[in-house]
C-alpha positions, 0 to 999 in steps of 0.5 A, spaced: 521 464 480 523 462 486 520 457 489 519 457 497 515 456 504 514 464 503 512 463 495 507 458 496 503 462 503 503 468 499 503 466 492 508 470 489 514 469 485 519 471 488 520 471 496 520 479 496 516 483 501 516 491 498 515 494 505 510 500 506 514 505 508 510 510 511 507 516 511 509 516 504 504 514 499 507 509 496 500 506 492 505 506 485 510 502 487 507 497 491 502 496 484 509 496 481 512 491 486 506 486 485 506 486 478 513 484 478 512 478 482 513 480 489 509 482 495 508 489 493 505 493 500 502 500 501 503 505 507 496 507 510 500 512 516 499 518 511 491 517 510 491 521 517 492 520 525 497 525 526 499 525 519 503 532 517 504 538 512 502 535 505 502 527 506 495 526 507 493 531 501 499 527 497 496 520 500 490 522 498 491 524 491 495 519 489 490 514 491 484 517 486 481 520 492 479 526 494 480 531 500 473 531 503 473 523 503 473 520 509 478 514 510 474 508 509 472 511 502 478 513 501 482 506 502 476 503 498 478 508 492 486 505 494 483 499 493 480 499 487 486 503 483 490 498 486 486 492 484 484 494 476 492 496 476 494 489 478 489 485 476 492 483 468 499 481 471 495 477 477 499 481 482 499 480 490 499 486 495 497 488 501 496 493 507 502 495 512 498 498 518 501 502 523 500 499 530 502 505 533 502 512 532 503 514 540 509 519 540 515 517 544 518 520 549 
């Protein structure tokens, strides 16, 4: 354990941010990373706005969720799966959230 400003705000062991690393779903790893005492953090670009070829089927699936789910439902399955994953371990973990998914020119 390494004990800094960032340990002590977040409560976590090791002064680690797992990034999101989207679109991928990264759902496991980030369930992974917060077990193991950093903060483990979830791509959510793949769950739609303009996500292509199988992402958003591939996010989906792995987040326990179904291809007829809207997005909140989703994201609330996501939740649930991460939380029962990391609940005995006490793991922290987050969302990373795009801000913006406009195309550049």
């Amino acid at each position: 354990m390494i004990k800094t400003a960032l340990t002590d705000m977040l409560g976590i062991k090791y002064p680690i941010i797992q990034a999101g690393m989207g679109p991928f779903s990264n759902n496991h790893l980030a369930a992974a990373a917060a077990n193991a005492g950093v903060l483990g953090l979830h791509s959510t670009s793949g769950i739609g706005f303009g996500a292509v070829g199988g992402i958003h089927e591939h996010f989906v699936k792995t987040a326990g969720a179904d291809m007829g789910d809207d997005h909140p439902t989703i994201l609330r399955k996501l939740f649930r799966q991460t939380h029962n994953a990391t609940k005995d371990a006490g793991g922290i973990w987050g969302l990373n959230v795009m801000v913006s998914g406009a195309d550049h020119e």
